[in-house]
N, C-alpha and C positions, 0 to 999 in steps of 0.2 A: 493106099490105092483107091482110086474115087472107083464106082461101082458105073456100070454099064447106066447109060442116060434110055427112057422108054418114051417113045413120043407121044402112045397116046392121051396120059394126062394132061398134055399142055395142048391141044387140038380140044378136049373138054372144058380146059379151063379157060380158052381165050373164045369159046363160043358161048360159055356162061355168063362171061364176062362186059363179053360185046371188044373185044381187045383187038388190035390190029396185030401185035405180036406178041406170044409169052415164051421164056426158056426158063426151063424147071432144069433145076439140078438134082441129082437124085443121091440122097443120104441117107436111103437103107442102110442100115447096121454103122451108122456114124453117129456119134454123139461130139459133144461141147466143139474142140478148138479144130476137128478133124472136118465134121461139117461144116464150121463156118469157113475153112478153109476152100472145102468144092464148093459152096455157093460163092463163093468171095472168086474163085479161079471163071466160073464159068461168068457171073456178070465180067470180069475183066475183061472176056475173050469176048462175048456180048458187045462190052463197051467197043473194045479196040474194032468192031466189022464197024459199030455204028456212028461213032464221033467222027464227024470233019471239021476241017478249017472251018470258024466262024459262026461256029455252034455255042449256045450256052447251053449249059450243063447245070442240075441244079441235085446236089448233094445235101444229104443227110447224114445222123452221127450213128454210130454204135461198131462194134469189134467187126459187124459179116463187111460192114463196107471200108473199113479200113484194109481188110485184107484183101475186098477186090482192088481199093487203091494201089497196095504195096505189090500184087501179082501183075500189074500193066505192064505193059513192054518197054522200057526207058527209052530207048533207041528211036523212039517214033515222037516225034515233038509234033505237038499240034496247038494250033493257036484258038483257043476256047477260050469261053469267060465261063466260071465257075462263080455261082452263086447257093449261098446254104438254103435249104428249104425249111428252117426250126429257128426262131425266134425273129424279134419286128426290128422295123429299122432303128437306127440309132437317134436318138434326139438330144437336143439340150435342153434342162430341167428347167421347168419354168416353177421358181420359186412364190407361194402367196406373197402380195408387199411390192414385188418389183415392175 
């Protein structure tokens, strides 16, 4: 069971910040696959208010965002361009000599 969400840390954290918006998830008494779980559910639910047609999206790697990927709503197609944000574009090698 994910634990009750408090709002006033994310009112502190988005005027620290200078942030137009932040949602905190809250993982009191959660450890490892349980918390990445609630963070993973609530970016998803995040995601699904804020994605429209025609948006690009720019994705990162690790287990919390794979699980907000796998919690998304299937049912709802949207036409986004996803882009990763961790490593450079692709090139071809330019060998000494050629």
């Amino acid at each position: 069971m994910i634990p009750a969400f408090r709002p006033e840390p994310a009112g502190r954290t988005k005027e620290r910040f200078g942030l137009q918006n932040v949602v905190l998830a809250s993982g009191e008494k959660l450890e490892g696959e349980q918390l990445r779980t609630a963070i993973g559910l609530t970016a998803s639910e995040y995601l699904q208010k804020v994605i429209r047609d025609d948006q690009t999206v720019g994705v990162g790697w690790g287990r919390t965002l794979f699980e907000a990927i796998n919690l998304l709503r299937k049912n709802e197609a949207r036409r986004i361009s996803v882009i990763p944000l961790i490593g450079g574009l692709a090139t071809s090698p330019v060998l000494p000599g050629q």
